[in-house]
C-alpha distance (Angstrom), angle and dihedral (degrees) to the residues before:
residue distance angle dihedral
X1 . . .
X2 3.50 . .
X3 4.07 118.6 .
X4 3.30 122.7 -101.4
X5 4.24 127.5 -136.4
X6 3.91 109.9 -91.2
X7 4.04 106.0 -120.6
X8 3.77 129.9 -120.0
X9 3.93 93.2 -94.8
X10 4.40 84.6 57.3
X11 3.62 91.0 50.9
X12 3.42 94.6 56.8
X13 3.26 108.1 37.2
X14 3.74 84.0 54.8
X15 3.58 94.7 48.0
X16 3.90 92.6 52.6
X17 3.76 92.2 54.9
X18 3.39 92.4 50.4
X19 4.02 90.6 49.2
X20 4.13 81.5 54.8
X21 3.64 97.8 52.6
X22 3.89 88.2 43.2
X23 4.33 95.9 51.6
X24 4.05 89.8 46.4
X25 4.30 89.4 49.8
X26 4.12 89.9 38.9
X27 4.21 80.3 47.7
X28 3.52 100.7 49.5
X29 4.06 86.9 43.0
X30 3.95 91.3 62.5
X31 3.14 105.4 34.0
X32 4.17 82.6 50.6
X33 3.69 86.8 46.9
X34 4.14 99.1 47.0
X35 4.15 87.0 50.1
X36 4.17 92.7 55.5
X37 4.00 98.8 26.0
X38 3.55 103.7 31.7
X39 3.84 129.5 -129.1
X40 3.88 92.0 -69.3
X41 3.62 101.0 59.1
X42 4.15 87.6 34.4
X43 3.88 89.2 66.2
X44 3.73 91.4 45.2
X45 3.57 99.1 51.8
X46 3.90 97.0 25.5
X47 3.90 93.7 121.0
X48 3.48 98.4 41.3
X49 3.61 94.9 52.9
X50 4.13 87.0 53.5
X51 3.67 84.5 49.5
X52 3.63 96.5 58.2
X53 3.99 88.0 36.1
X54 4.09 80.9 58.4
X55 3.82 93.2 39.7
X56 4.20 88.8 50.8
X57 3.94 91.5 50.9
X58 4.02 104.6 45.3
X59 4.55 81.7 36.5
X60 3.76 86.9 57.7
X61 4.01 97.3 45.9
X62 3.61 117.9 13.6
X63 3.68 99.6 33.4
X64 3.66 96.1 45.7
X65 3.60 84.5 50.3
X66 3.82 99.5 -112.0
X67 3.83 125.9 122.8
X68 3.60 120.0 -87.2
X69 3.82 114.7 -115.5
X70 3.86 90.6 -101.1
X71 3.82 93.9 44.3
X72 4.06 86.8 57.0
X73 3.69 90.7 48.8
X74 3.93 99.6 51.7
X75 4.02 88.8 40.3
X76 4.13 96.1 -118.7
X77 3.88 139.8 118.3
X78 3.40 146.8 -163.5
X79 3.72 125.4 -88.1
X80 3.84 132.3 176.7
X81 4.12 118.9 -125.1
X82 3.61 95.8 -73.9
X83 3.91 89.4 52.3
X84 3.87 85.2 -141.2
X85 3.54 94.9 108.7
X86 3.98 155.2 18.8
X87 3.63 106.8 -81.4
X88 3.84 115.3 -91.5
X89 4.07 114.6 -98.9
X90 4.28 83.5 -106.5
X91 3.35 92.4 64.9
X92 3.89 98.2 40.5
X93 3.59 82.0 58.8
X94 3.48 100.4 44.2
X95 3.96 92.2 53.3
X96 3.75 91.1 44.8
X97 3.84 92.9 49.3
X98 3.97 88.1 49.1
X99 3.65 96.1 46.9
X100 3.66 100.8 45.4
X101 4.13 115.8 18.3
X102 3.78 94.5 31.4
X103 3.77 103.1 62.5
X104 3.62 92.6 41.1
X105 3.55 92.2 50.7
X106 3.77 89.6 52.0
X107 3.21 91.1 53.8
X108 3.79 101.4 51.1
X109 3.43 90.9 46.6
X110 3.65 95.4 53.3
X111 4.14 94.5 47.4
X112 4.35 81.6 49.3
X113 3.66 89.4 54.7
X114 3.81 96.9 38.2
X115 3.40 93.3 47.1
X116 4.52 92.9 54.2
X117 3.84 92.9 38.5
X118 4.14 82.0 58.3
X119 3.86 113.4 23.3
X120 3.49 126.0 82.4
X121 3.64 131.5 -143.4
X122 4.03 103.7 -73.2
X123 4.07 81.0 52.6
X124 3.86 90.9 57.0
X125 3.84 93.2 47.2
X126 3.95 92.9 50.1
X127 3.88 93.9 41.7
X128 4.23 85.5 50.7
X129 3.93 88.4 60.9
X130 3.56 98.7 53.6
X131 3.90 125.0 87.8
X132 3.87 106.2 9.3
X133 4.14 82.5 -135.5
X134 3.63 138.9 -15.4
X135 3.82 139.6 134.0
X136 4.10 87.0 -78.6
X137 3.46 99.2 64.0
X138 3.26 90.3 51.0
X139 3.73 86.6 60.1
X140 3.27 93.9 47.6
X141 3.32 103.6 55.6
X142 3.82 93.2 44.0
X143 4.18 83.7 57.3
X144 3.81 89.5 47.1
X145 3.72 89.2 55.7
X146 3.94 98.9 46.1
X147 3.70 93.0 37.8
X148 4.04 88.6 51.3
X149 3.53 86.2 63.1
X150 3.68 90.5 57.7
X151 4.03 123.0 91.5
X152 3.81 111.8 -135.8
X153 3.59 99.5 -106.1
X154 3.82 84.8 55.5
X155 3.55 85.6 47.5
X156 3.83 90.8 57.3
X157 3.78 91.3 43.8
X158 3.50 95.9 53.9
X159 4.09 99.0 46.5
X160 3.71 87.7 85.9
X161 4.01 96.0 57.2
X162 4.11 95.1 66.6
X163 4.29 83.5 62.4
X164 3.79 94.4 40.4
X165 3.67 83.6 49.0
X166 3.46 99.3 51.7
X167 3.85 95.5 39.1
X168 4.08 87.5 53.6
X169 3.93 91.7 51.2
X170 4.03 82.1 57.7
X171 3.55 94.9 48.4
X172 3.85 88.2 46.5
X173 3.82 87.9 51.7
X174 3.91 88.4 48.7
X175 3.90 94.8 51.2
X176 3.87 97.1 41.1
X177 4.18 80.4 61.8
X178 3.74 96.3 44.6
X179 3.73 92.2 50.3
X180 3.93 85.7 46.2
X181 3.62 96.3 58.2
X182 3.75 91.2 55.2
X183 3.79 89.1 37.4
X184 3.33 103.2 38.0
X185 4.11 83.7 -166.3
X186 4.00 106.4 111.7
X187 3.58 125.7 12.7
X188 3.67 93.7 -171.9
X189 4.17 125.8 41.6
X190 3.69 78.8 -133.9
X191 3.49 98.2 61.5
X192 4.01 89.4 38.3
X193 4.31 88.5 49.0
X194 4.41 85.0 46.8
X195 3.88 88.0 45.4
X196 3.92 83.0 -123.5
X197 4.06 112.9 160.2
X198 4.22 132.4 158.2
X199 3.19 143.4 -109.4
X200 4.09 122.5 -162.5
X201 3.49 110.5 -136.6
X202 3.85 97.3 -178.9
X203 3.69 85.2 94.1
X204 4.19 126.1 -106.3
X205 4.09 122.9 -21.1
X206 3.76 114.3 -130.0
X207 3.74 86.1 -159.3
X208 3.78 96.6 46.9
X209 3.36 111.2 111.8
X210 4.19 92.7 43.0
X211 3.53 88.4 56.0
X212 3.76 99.2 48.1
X213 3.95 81.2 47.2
X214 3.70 96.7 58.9
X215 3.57 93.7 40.5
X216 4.08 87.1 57.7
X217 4.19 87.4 53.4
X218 3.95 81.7 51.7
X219 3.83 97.1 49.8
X220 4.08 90.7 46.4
X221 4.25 86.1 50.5
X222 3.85 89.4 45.6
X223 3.58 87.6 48.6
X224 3.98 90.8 55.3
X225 3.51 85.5 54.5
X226 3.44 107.2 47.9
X227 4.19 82.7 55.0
X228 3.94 88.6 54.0
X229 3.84 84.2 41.2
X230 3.90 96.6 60.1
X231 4.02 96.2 45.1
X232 3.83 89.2 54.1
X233 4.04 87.0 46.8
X234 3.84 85.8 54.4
X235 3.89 92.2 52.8
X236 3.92 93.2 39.7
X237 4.22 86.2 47.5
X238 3.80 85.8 58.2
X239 3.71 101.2 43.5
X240 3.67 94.7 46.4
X241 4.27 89.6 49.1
X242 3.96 77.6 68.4
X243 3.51 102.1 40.1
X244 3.85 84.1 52.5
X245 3.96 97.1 53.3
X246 3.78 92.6 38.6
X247 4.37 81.8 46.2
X248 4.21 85.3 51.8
X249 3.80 94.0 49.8
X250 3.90 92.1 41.6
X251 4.04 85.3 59.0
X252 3.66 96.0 40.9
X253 3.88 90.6 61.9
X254 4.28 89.6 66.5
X255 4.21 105.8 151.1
X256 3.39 119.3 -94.6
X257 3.59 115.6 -144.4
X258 3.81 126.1 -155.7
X259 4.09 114.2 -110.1
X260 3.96 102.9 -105.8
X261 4.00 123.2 -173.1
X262 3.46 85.6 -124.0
X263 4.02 119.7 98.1
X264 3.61 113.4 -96.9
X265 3.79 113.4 -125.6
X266 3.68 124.7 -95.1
X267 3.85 108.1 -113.5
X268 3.64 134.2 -106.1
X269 3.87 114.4 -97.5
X270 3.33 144.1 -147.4
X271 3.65 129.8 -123.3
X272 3.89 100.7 -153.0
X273 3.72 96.2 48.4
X274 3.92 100.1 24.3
X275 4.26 91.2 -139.6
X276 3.43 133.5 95.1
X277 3.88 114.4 -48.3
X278 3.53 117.5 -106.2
X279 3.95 137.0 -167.1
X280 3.74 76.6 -0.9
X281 4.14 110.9 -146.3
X282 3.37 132.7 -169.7
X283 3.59 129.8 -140.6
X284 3.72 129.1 -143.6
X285 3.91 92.5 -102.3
X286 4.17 79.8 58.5
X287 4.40 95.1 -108.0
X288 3.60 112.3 146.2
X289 3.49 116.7 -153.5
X290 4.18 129.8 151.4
X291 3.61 109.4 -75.7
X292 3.93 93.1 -124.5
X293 3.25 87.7 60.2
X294 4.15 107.8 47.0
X295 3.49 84.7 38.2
X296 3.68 97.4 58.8
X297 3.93 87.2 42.1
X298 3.63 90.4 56.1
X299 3.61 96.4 53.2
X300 4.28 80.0 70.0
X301 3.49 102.8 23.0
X302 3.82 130.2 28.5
X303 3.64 89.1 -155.1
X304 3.76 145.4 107.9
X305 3.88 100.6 -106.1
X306 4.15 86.2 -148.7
X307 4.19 106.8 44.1
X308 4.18 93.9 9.2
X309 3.49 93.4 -132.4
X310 3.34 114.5 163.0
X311 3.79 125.6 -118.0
X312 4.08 143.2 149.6
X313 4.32 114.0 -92.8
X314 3.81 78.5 -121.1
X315 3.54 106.0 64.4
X316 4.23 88.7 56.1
X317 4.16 103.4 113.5
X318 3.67 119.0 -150.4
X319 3.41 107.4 -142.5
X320 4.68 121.1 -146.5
X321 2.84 136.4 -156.3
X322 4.40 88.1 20.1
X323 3.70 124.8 123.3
């Protein structure tokens, strides 16, 4: 009896397992990698230690050609085009390449190019000092060398692309699922750029065809909304062009204090990156650290990293015009 293709409600089920499995490994990695390293060197390699946490799961199952932990679940597996066979080991690799390394080198890349189109000079010279090598300076010096080619009023005209860039890898994302729940073909780009589809082998659904029917409505009502989506984007792309220029001239207008004989004091530090604090921000326990740095902390632990009081990433205040 031949197989028949697992639903929309399979694939995600077995893609929200899989996301399980993946947070408790990328979990046990940090908090592994905070004990030895320390916090500094956790929040500098933070996302490459998830990628390799990502690498490890999808190296242990799909490329050795097993079932994923979600996959087993559900009661589905991977075929190639023809749905004859088990994908070939190409295009195991070529989904696990696009899942994993691509979106974090997207990612990296943007933040590199973000970061030159807007920083000035003293932020070059402190991002040159940090990480003696790694993927990221790579990127950044490949961004200092296109964006030096750039005049500044190119400069300023291009600051907007890195948001319209990230905003239209959303939308992307958005579509890709819409056209999925109509489809019900590829769950993931990655699976649809590796050609990578399912088969259930739990036998036929009695239900099948009402699911796949309600998961069409869904698709047309997420299509709706992805059109309502993209004219608010438009306005929000406009308003935040301002908020940007009025941002610039805010942090143009920095004091300048008269040379005195006397010594100038020694500033503040932080205690996650050891350097200067910067954009300090206070937490409610009354810490100041840089906000960079708390707010990367907070994206792991909703803690102070000195008293480990708990508290919401919302309730940290950014404190101007403070030194």
């Amino acid at each position: 009896m031949p197989l028949a293709p697992a639903n929309q409600a399979q694939l995600i089920r077995s893609s929200q397992k899989d996301e399980f499995y993946r947070s408790l490994l990328r979990n046990s990695a940090n908090e592994a990698c905070q004990s030895v390293a320390g916090s500094k060197h956790w929040l500098d390699w933070r996302r490459e230690v998830e990628l390799l946490s990502d690498l490890a799961y999808y190296g242990l199952t799909t490329l050795s050609g097993y079932q994923t932990l979600g996959e087993e679940y559900v009661g589905i597996v991977q075929v190639d085009p023809s749905r004859r066979q088990i994908p070939s080991r190409a295009r195991r690799c070529l989904f696990v390449l696009c899942h994993a390394f691509v979106p974090y080198l997207l990612e990296k890349a943007l933040v590199c190019l973000e970061n030159e189109l807007e920083g000035g000079p003293e932020t070059r010279r402190r991002q040159a000092t940090s990480r003696a090598w790694s993927l990221e300076r790579w990127l950044r010096r490949a961004a200092q060398r296109a964006v030096g080619l750039l005049t500044e009023r190119q400069r300023k005209a291009c600051q907007p692309a890195v948001f319209v860039i990230q905003q239209s890898v959303a939308l992307l994302h958005r579509l890709h699922v819409a056209l999925f729940y109509v489809s019900s073909s590829f769950y993931h780009m990655s699976k649809r750029a590796a050609g990578i589809s399912y088969l259930c082998v739990t036998g036929p659904n009695a239900d099948d065809s009402s699911i796949r029917s309600s998961y069409r409505l869904l698709g047309c009502v997420s299509f709706l909304q992805l059109l309502v989506t993209l004219s608010l984007q438009l306005n929000n792309l406009r308003q935040r062009q301002r908020a940007r220029q009025e941002w610039q001239i805010y942090r143009s207008l920095s004091p300048r204090h008269p040379a005195s004989s006397s010594s100038t004091p020694r500033p503040a530090r932080c205690i996650l990156c050891l350097e200067a604090r910067r954009n300090s921000t206070c937490t409610p326990c009354g810490h100041l650290f840089c906000w960079e740095c708390i707010a990367e902390w907070c994206n792991t632990k909703a803690e102070c990293p000195l008293c480990r009081e708990k508290f919401l990433p919302h309730r940290l205040v950014f404190l101007r015009n403070y030194s």
